[in-house]
Steps between C-alpha positions, in 0.01 A plus 500: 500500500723309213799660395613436146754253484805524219601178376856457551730562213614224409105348404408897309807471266414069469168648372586726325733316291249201448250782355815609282550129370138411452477848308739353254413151474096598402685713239736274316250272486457635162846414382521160648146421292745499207715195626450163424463369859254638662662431853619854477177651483342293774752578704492855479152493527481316828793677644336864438114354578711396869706810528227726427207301745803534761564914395128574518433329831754634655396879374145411601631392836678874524224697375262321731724527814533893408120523471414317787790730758372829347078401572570340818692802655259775291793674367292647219201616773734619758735719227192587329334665819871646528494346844881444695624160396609314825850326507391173396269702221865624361668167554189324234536791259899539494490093476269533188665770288808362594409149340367710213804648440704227514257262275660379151177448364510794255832345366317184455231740286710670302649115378208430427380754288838500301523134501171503320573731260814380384297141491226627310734729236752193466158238402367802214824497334546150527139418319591795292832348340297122482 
């Protein structure tokens, strides 16, 4: 039986961060449109296409790995029966929650979300006051 396996710190916050900065180079994309040199934009573009290929792996990676530890032991079967989880049963589910817990992934969301917003209020008024 696998037990879910936290990458170390170090790599989650990496990840994070490269989420964060691909989050913000998709979204001033539409300023840097407005330069003359398009280098900008390109650049931006390539940086948050690599950041975000890297973010998404890696949160496949996670999501997979968490999938794959809970089917393997039949944490949902054995809880569901409400059957006595053995040692190592305990050790797979406190490893999983706790990797849940400490995930920044819903950080990563929320920039998102607002980073899109404020991108798609900021390109209205700018076509507005063309």
């Amino acid at each position: 039986m696998s037990e879910f396996k936290v990458h170390g710190k170090f790599y989650r916050e990496l990840v994070f961060y490269v989420g964060v900065l691909a989050t913000i180079c998709y979204r001033i994309i539409i300023f840097l449109n407005y330069l003359p040199n398009k280098i900008w934009t390109d650049l931006a573009w390539y940086i948050g296409t690599i950041g975000f290929a890297w973010y998404f792996a890696h949160r496949y990676r996670v999501e997979k790995q968490r999938t794959q530890t809970i089917v393997e032991s039949k944490l949902v079967d054995k809880i569901s029966a409400g059957k006595k989880l053995s040692v190592a049963d305990q050790g797979v589910l406190v490893s999983t929650l706790h990797s849940l817990q400490s995930s920044k992934s819903q950080w990563n969301y929320i920039v998102i979300f607002v980073a899109s917003g404020l991108a798609l209020l900021a390109d209205i008024i700018i076509r507005l006051l063309r």
